[in-house]
C-alpha positions in Angstrom: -37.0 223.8 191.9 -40.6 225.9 190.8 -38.4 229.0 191.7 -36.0 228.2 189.3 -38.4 226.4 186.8 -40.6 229.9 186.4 -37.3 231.9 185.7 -36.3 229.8 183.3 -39.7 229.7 181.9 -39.9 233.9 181.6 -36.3 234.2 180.5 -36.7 231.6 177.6 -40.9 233.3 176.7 -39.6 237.0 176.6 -36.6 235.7 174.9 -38.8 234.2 172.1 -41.5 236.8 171.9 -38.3 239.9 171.4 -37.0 237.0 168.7 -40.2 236.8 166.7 -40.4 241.0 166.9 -37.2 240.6 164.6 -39.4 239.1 161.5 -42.2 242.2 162.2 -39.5 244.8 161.6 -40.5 245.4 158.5 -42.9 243.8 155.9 -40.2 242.7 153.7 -39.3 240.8 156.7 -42.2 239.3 157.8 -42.3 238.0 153.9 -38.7 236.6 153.9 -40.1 234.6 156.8 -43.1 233.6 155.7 -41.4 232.3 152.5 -38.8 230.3 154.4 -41.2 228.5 156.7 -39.2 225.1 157.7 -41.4 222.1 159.3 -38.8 222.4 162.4 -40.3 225.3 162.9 -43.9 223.8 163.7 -41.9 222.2 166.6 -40.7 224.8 167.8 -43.6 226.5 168.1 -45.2 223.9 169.8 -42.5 224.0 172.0 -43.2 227.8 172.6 -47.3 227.1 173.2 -46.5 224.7 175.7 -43.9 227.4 177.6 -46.8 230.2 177.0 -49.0 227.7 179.1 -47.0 226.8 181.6 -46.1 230.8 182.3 -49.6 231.7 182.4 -50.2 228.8 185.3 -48.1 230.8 186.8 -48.6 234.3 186.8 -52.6 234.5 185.4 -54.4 234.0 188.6 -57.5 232.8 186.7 -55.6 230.4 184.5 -54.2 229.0 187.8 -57.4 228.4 189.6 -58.6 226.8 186.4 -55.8 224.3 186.3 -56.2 223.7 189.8 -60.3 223.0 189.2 -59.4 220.6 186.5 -57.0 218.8 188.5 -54.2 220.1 186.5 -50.6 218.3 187.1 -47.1 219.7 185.5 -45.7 217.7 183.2 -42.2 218.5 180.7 -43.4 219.7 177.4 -46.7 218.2 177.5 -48.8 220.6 176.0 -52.0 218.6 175.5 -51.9 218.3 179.7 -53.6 221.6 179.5 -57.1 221.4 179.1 -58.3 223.6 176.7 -60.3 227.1 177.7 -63.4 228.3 175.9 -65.8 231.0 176.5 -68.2 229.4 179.3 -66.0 227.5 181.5 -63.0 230.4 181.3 -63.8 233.9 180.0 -67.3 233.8 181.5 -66.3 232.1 184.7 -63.7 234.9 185.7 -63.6 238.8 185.8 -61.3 240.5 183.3 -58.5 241.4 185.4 -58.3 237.7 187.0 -57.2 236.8 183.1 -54.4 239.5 182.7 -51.3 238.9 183.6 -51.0 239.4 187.6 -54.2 239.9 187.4 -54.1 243.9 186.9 -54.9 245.2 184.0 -53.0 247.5 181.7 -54.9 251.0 181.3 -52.7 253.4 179.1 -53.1 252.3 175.2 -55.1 249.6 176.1 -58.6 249.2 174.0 -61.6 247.4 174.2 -63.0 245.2 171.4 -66.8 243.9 171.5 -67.7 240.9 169.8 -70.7 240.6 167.2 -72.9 238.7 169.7 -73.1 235.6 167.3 -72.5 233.6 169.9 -76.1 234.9 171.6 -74.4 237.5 173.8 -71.7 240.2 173.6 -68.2 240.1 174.7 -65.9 242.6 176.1 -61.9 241.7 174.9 -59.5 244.1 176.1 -56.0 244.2 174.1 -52.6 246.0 175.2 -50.5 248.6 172.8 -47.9 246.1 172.2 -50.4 243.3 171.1 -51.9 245.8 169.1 -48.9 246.9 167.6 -47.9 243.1 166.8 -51.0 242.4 165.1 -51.2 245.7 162.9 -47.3 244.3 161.8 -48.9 240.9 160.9 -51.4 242.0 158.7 -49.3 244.6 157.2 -47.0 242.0 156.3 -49.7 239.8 154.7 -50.9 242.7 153.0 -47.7 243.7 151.3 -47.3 240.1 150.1 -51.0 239.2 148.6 -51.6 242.9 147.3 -48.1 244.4 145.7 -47.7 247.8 144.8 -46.4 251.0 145.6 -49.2 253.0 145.1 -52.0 250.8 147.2 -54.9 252.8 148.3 -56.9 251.1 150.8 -60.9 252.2 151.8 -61.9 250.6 154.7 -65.3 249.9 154.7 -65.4 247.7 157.6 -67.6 249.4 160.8 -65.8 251.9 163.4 -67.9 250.9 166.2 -67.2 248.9 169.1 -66.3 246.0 167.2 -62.4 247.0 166.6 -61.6 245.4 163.7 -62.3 247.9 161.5 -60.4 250.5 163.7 -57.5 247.9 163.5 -57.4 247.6 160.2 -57.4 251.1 159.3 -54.1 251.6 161.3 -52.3 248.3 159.8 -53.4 249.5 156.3 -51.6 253.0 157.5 -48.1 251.0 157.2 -48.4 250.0 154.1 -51.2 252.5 152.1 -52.6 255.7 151.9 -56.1 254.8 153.9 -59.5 256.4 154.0 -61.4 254.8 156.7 -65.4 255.2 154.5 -66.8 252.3 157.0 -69.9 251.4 155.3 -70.7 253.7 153.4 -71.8 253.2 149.8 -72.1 256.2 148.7 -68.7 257.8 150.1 -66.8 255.1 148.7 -68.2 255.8 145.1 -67.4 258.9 145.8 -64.1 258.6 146.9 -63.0 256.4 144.0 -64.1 259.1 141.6 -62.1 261.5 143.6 -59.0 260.0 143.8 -59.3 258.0 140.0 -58.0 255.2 138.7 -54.5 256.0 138.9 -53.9 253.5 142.1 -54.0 250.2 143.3 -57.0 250.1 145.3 -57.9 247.9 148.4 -61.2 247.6 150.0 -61.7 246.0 153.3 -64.6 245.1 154.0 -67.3 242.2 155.0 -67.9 239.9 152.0 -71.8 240.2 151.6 -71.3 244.6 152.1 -68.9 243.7 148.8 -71.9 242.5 146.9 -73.7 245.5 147.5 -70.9 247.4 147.0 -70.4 246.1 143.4 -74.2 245.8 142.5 -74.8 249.7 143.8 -71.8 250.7 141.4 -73.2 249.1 138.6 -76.8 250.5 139.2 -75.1 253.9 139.4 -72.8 253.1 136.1 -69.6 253.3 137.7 -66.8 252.9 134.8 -65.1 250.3 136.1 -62.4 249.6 132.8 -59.9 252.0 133.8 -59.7 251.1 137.8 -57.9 248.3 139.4 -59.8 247.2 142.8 -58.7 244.3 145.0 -60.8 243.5 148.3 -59.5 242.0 151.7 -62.4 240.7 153.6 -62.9 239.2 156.5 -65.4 238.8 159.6 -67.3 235.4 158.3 -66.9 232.8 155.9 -66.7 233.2 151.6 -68.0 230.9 149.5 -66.7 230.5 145.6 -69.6 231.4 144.4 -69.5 234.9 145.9 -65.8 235.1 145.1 -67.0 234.1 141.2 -69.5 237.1 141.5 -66.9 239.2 143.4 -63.9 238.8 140.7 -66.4 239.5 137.8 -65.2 243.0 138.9 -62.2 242.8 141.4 -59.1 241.9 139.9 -58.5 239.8 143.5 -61.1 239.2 146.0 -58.8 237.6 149.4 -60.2 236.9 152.9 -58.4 237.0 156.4 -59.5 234.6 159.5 -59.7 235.9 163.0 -62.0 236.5 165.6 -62.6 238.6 168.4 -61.8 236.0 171.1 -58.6 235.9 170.0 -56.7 237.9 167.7 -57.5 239.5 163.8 -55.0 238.3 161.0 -54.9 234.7 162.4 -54.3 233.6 158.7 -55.3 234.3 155.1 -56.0 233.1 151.7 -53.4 233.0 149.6 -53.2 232.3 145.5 -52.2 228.5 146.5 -55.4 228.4 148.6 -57.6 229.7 146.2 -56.4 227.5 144.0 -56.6 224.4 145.9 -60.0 225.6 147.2 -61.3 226.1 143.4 -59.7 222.5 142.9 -61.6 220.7 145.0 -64.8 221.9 144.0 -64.5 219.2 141.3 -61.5 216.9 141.6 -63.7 214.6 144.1 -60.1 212.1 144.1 -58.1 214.9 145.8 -61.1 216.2 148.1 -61.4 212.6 149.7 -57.3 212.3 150.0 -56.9 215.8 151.7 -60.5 216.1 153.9 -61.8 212.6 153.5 -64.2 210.2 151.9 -67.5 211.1 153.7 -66.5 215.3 153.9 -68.4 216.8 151.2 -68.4 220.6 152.4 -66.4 222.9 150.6 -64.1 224.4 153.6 -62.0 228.0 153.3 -58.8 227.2 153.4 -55.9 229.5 154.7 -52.1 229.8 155.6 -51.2 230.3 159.1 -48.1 231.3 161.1 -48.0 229.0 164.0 -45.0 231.2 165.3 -47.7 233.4 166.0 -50.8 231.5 166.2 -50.2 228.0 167.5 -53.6 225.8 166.8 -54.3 222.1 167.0 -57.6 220.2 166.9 -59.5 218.1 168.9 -60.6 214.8 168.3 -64.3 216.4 167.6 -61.9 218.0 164.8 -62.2 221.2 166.5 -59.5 224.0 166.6 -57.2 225.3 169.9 -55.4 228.0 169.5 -52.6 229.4 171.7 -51.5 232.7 171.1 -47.8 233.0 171.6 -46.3 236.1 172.6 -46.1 237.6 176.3 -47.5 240.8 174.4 -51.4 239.7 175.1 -52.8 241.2 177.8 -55.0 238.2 178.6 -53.3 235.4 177.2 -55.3 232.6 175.1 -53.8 229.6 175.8 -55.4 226.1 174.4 -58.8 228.0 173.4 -61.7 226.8 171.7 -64.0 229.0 169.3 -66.0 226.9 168.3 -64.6 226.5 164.7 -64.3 223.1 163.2 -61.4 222.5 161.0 -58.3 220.5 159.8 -54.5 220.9 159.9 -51.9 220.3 157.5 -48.6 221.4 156.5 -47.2 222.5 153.6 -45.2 219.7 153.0 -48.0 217.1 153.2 -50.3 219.1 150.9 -47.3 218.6 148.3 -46.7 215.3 148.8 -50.8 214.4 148.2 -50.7 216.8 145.2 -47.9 215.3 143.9 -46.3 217.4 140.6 -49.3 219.5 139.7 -48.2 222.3 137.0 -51.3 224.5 138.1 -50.3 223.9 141.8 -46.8 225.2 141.0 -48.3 228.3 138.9 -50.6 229.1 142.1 -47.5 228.4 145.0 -45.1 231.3 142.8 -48.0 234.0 143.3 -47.3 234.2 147.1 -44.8 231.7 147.5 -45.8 231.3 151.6 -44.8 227.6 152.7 -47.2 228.1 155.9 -49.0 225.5 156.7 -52.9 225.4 155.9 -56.0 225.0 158.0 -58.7 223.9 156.3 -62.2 225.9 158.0 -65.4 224.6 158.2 -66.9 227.3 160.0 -68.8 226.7 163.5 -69.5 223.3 164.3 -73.3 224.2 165.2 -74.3 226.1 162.3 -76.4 223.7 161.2 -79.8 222.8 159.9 -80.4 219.5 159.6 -83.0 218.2 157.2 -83.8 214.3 155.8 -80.9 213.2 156.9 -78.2 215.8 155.7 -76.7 218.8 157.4 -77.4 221.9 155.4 -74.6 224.6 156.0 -75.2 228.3 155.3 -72.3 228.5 153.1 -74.0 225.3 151.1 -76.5 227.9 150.8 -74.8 230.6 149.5 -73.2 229.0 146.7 -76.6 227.6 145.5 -78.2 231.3 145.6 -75.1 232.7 143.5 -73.3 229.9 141.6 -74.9 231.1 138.1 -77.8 233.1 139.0 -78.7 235.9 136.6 -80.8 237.5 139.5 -78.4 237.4 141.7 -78.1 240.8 141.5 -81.3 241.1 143.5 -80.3 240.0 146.8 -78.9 241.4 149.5 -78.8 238.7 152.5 -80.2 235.5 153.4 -81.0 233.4 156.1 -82.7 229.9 157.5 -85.1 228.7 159.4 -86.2 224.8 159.8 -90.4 225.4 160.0 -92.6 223.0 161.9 -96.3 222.8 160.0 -99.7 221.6 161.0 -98.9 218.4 159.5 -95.7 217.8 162.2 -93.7 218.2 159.5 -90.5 220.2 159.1 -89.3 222.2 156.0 -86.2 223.8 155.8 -86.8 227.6 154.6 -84.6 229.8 152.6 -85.3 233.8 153.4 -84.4 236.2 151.3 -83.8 239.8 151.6 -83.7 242.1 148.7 -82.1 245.0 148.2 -83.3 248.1 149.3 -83.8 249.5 146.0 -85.1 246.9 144.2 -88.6 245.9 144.3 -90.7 243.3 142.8 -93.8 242.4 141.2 -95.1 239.0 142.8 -95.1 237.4 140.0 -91.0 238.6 140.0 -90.6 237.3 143.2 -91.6 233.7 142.4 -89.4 233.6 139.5 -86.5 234.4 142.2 -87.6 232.1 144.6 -88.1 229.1 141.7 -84.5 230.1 140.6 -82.6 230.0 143.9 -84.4 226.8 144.8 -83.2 225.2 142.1 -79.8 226.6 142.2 -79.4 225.1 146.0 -81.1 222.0 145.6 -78.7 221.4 142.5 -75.9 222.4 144.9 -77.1 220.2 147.7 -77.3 217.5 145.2 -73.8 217.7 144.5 -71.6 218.1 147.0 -73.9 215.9 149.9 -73.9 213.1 149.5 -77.2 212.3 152.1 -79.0 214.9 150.3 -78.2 213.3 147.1 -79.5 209.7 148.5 -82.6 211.5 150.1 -83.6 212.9 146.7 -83.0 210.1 144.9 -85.2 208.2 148.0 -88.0 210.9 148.0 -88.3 213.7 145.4 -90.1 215.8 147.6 -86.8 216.1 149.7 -86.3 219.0 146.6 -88.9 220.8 148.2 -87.0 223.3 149.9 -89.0 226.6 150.5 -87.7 230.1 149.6 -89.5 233.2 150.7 -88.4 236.9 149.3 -89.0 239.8 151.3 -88.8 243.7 150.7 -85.8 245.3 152.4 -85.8 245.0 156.2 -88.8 243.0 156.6 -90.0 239.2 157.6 -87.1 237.7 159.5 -84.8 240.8 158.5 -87.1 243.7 160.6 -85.1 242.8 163.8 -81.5 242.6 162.3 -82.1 245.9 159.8 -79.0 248.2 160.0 -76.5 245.3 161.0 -73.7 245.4 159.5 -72.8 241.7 159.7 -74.9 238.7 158.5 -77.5 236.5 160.7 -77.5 233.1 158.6 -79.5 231.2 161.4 -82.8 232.5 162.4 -85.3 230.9 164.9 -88.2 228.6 163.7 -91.2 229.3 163.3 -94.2 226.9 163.6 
């Protein structure tokens, strides 16, 4: 009977994975699909997670000896019977090859990703040619469909170092564009828009806070931006409105993807409906309580995901599982958690709590994907907590830019939660600013006053404990910001990182 149960089992997952190659054909394809989403199709893919599972009990020797650990029994299309894999209790607990497929790992074509460390240490993930082919035909696809045209021009300004996404991307973009791979390079990009002049459709990849400084280092320069239409795709961390506000000042269309190295790039992405909705419920406080509920007030990102593809639930903690499904991954994630806290919801439900919405309509016949949406809050841990409210670095973000003439001035920020000689803590806002621009001190406390306002306001707002504690104690407002030259203070140790430290440790 498990002789003819795993036979059945391959047969029907090879079956599905050659199936879904059908919709990756071509991008016009994979937008026919994406289009056509039916709810029966969330079942099915269920279904499929479930067999993807079950197969890799069976022929993942670490997976096995994980089930077995966890006392593990089979059970007919019961997928939540499989308890759910993370970083320290599965890729930290076995070698690489004990995660591949019969445990042997595929050499020729395959390449190794490292993760940004965010998580306090780096990770090695190892991905085949066919998985990397499948992913570069997703995020063509989504490319074609969010940014049309026939002359697109993408620079890819994301890093070519060991963290692959930028190497990824430049070969999906290569389907679809004429691509120059700049990484990040401020200068060279400048350069090569001048070059190449306005008469295409340009793309830039890149992280969102390297687009800031894109955009503010063309402006210092006097870039003519009138006769030029730039789009940016960008991905790696979370977006707030705010910057997107700043962002589309110049960009006609400023879009961000969700992946992560654990798992897989192009997991899902921001389409005109989810801008929309995410703009929405910045102020319609009726329609944020019916979609994320009465005592949610942070702003999440929301995107549209293929669970063909990318299969998530949550857990009751509200946090996200994904199984990947397709036999193509060389080390098959099955039921794992990031670490990412968010909320599911089809497209069908969104409508029917929307109701007839004439701007909702306009938004939906941009993109016209019927996917269904996760709503991301980011990583459930990064948090400071301060008189009774959890202050979010996104929060943050949108108080520093959200109509901030000197917004121009900064180039990062992060926090720290500071312990004083009078036991008492204060959260601390650092901020970093860019390398050519340099203040008086009397300058720098007119930043400082400004973006302490701005995020207090914010707080104030959309938190409703910070709200209450203000109103309580108005020295709850009295939330420090420090400004720092370029690369100094907290920013010495991370100077020349490409990606963004929004947590820093405390200091007494």
């Amino acid at each position: 009977m498990t002789f003819v149960r795993q036979w059945v089992l391959r047969i029907s997952s090879f079956g599905l994975t050659w199936l879904y190659a059908i919709y990756r054909v071509h991008p016009a394809v994979w937008r026919l699909m994406a289009r056509n989403y039916r709810p029966w199709m969330a079942r099915f893919a269920r279904l499929h997670a479930w067999m993807t599972c079950q197969f890799a009990a069976i022929d993942v020797p670490a997976y096995g000896d994980f089930l077995r650990r966890n006392d593990w029994r089979f059970r007919w299309f019961d997928l939540t019977s499989y308890p759910p894999t993370a970083k320290l209790t599965y890729v930290k607990a076995y070698p690489e090859e004990q995660r591949c497929w019969h445990g042997r790992i595929e050499i020729a074509g395959s390449v190794v990703d490292e993760s940004s460390g965010s998580s306090g240490q780096p990770y090695n993930w190892i991905r085949s040619k066919k998985e990397l082919g499948t992913v570069h035909k997703n995020l063509a696809g989504y490319t074609t469909l969010v940014f049309p045209s026939k002359r697109r021009f993408v620079i890819n300004a994301y890093s070519m170092g060991a963290w692959a996404t930028g190497t990824n991307t430049g070969i999906a973009m290569a389907r679809v564009a004429m691509v120059k791979n700049t990484g990040p390079d401020l200068d060279k990009i400048i350069d090569t828009l001048r070059h190449f002049g306005p008469g295409f459709d340009y793309v830039i990849t890149a992280y969102p806070p390297f687009l800031k400084h894109l955009l503010d280092k063309m402006d210092a320069v006097g870039f003519d931006w009138a006769p030029y239409k730039l789009s940016a795709l960008v991905g790696g961390e979370g977006m707030t409105e705010a910057l997107r506000d700043y962002l589309e000042q110049r960009f006609t269309k400023v879009r961000s993807g969700y992946g992560a190295s654990d798992l897989t790039i192009g997991m899902g992405g921001e389409t005109d409906l989810t801008v929309w909705l995410r703009r929405r419920l910045r102020t319609d406080q009726r329609l944020r309580e019916a979609l994320l509920g009465a005592d949610e007030h942070r702003l999440p990102m929301i995107f549209q995901y293929n669970p063909l593809e990318t299969y998530l639930e949550t857990t009751e903690d509200g946090e996200i599982l994904c199984t990947i499904n397709t036999t193509a991954v060389l080390n098959p994630k099955v039921r794992y958690n990031i670490g990412d806290e968010g909320k599911l919801m089809s497209y069908a439900e969104l409508t029917s709590i929307v109701g007839k919405d004439a701007e909702m309509q306009r938004a939906f016949e941009g993109d016209r994907m019927k996917l269904p949406l996760l709503f991301l809050f980011g990583r459930k841990d990064s948090t400071i907590s301060y008189m009774g409210a959890n202050i979010y670095p996104q929060d943050v973000e949108n108080g520093l830019y959200q109509d901030n003439p000197l917004a121009h001035q900064i180039q990062s920020f992060c926090l720290t939660l500071e312990e004083h000689t009078d036991l008492e803590s204060r959260p601390v806002i650092h901020i970093q600013l860019r390398e050519e621009v340099h203040l008086t001190q009397q300058q720098q406390e007119e930043l400082a006053d400004v973006c302490r306002r701005g995020v207090v306001r914010y707080l104030a707002e959309v938190s409703r404990d910070f709200a209450e504690s203000l109103a309580e104690d108005p020295s709850a407002a009295d939330l420090r910001v420090r400004v720092h030259e370029h690369g100094a203070g907290p920013f010495a140790a991370s100077n020349g990182k490409i990606k963004n430290v929004y947590l820093a440790r405390s200091a007494a």
